[in-house]
N, C-alpha and C positions, 0 to 999 in steps of 0.2 A: 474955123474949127470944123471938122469933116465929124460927123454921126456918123455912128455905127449901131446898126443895130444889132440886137443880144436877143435870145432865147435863151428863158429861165425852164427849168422842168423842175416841176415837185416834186422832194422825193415821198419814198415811200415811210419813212419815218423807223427804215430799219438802213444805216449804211451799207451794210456787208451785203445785204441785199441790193442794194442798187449797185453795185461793185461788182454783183454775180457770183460773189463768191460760195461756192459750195457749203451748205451747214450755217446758212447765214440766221437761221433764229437761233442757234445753240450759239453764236459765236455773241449775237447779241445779247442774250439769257445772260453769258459769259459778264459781257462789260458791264451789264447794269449792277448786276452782284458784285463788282468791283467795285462800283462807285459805290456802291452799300459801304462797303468796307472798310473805303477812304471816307466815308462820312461818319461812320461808328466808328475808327479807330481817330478820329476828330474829338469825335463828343464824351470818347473816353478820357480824353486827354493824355493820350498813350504816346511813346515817343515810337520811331521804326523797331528797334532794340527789344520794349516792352511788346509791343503789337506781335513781333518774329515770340519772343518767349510765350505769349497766351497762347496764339493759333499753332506753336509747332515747326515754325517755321527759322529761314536764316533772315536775319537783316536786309542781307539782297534780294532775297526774293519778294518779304514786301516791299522795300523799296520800287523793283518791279512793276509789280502789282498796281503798286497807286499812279506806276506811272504809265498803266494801258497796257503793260508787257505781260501778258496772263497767256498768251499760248501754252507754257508749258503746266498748266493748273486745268486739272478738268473741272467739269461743272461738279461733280462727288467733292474734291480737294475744296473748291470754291464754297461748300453750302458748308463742309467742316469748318473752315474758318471763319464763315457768319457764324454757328454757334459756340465755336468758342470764345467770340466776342460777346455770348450772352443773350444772344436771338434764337427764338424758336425759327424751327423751319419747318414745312405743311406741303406737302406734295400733294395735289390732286389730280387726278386723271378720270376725263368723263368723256363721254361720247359727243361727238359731232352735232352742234344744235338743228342743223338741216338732215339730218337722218342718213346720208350718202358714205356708205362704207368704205367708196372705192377713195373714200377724202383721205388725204397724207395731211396727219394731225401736225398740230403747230404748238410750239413752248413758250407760254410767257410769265413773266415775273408779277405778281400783287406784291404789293410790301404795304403792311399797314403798322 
């Protein structure tokens, strides 16, 4: 049996970002509020059907949704339908803990 050897790299614990993908903390903001969604239209005991009638939405679109297919949902669309499932949503926005203006600020998700 021949060995081979492998190089592992860490990621950075954002995909889209290790991807390089342009918009990669919005896209991530994105998935996490999706999995929000699919975890509260869980614990509601909502069927696709129910979960499309509260949020506003078609059937196929959450269908969609819970299945990772959220490109065409902005993060605005996406926080509507956390609260019409019932959750508050809290926006904050504060300055840079190291004080450097020229910093290009970063988006992430709390859920408590």
């Amino acid at each position: 049996m021949r060995k081979t050897s492998r190089s592992v790299t860490r990621g950075s614990g954002n995909i889209f970002a290790d991807l390089g993908l342009p918009d990669a903390d919005e896209h991530m903001l994105k998935a996490r509020v999706a999995i929000f969604i699919g975890k509260r239209i869980k614990q509601l005991a909502l069927t696709q059907q129910g979960a499309a009638k509260r949020m506003g939405l078609s059937q196929p679109d959450v269908s969609n949704l819970l299945r990772g297919r959220f490109e065409g949902f902005s993060l605005a669309r996406l926080l509507g339908c956390v609260r019409a499932l019932g959750n508050d949503v809290e926006i904050k926005v504060k300055r840079p803990s190291h004080g450097d203006d020229d910093h290009v600020g970063r988006m992430c998700l709390m859920m408590g």
